[in-house]
C-alpha positions, -999 to +999 in steps of 0.1 A: -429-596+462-461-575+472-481-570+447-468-597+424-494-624+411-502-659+424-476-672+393-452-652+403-449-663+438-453-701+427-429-694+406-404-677+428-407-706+455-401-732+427-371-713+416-359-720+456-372-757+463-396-738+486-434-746+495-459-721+497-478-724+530-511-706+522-550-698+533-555-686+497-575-712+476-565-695+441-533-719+451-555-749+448-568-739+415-529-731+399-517-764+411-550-781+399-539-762+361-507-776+362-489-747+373-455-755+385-447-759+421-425-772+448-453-777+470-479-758+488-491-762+524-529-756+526-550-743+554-586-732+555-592-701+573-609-717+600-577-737+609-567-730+641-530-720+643-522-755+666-532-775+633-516-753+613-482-756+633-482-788+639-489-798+600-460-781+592-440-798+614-450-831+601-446-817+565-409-810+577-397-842+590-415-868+570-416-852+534-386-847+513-387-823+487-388-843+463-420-856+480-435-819+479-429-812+444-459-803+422-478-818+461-505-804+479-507-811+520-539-799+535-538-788+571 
């Protein structure tokens, strides 16, 4: 999907009950518009990759994905 808008990809993870991990804040602002999701996993740049891991493997075995839908985790 290079190339293909923020929507697109929101809306090609929904489509698979997956959640977007992503360093790209135009995320924030789609979910904040009420764009459709099935989750998105946020980390600020500065994140180190140890915080980043280990959020997603907390995201993994405590959320369902039913918890993640239309759900923002920050890192």
């Amino acid at each position: 999907m290079a190339g293909a808008r923020d929507e697109e990809h929101l809306t090609f993870a929904l489509a698979g009950g997956r959640v977007i991990f992503t360093q790209d804040a135009d995320f924030l602002r789609l979910h904040t518009a009420g764009h459709p999701n099935a989750g998105i996993v946020y980390a600020p740049q500065q994140a180190t990759t140890g915080a980043i891991l280990r959020t997603l493997m907390l995201v993994y075995d405590v959320l369902t994905p039913e918890d993640m839908t239309s759900h923002v985790e920050f890192v």
